[in-house]
C-alpha positions as CSV (number, residue, x, y, z in Angstrom):
1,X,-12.5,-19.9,-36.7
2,X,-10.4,-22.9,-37.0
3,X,-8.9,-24.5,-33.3
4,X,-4.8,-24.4,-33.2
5,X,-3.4,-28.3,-33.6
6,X,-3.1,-29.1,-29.8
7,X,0.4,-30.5,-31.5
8,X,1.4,-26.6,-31.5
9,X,2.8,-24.9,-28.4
10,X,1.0,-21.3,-27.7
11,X,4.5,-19.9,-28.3
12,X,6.7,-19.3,-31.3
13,X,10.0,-21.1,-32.0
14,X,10.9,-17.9,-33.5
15,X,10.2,-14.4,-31.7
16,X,11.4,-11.4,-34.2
17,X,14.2,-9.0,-33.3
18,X,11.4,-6.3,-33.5
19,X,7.8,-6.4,-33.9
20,X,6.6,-6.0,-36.8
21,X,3.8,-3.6,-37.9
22,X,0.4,-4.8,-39.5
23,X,-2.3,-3.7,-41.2
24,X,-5.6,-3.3,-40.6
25,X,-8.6,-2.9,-42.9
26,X,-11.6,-3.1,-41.3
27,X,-12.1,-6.6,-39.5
28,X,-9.3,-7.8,-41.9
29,X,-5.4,-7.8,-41.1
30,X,-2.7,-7.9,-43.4
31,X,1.0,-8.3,-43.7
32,X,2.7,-9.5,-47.0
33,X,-1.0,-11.1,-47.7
34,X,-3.8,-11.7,-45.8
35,X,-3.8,-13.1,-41.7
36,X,-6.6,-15.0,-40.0
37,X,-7.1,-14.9,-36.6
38,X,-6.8,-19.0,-35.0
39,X,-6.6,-18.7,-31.4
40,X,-7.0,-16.1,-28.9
41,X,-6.9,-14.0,-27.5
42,X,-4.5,-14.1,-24.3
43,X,-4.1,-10.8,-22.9
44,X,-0.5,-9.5,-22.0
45,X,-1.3,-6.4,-19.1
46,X,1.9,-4.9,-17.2
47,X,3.6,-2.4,-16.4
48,X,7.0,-3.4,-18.1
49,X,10.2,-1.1,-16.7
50,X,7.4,1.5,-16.3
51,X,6.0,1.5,-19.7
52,X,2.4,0.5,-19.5
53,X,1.6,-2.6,-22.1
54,X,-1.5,-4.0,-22.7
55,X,-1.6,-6.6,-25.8
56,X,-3.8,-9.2,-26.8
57,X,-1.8,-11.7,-28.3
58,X,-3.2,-14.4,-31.1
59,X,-2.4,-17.1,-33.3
60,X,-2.6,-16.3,-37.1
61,X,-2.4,-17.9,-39.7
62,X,-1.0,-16.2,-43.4
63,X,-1.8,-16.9,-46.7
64,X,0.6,-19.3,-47.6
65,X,0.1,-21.3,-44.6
66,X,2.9,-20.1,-41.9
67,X,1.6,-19.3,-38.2
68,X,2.4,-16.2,-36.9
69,X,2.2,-14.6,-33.1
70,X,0.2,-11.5,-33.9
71,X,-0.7,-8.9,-30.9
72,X,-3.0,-5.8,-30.6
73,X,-1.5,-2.9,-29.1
74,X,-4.5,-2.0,-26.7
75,X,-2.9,1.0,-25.6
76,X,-2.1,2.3,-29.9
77,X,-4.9,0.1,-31.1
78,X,-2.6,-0.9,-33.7
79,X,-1.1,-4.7,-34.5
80,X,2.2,-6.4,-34.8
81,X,3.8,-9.5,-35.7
82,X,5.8,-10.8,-33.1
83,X,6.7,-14.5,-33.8
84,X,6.8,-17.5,-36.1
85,X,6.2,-21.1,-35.3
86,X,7.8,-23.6,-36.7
């Protein structure tokens, strides 16, 4: 896959109230079109407030262009969008 623009910082200027859910299809993800995966994966392991997390976040980028902050759910093996750079 394509590198991130070292230009771009590894976090969003925007983080969403909540994430959001995507969805998967086999090795493709999608949410309101298609995401590919950029950058990645940094892995996000804690116990948070003693709720176990473990996500592996990733830079994606959407169909029309826009970068997203997209993370697996390790724990639900589902995925989320989380941010958007600017």
């Amino acid at each position: 896959p394509p590198l991130l623009p070292s230009h771009l910082a590894r976090r969003p200027l925007w983080l969403l109230r909540e994430p959001l859910r995507v969805l998967r299809q086999g090795e493709r993800l999608h949410w309101r079109g298609t995401l590919t995966l950029l950058d990645g994966p940094e892995r996000i392991d804690a116990d948070w407030w003693s709720t176990p997390l473990a996500r592996d976040y990733f830079v994606a980028s959407h169909d029309d262009g826009v970068l997203y902050w997209v993370y697996h759910d390790l724990l639900q093996d589902d995925w989320y969008v989380h941010g958007v750079f600017g």
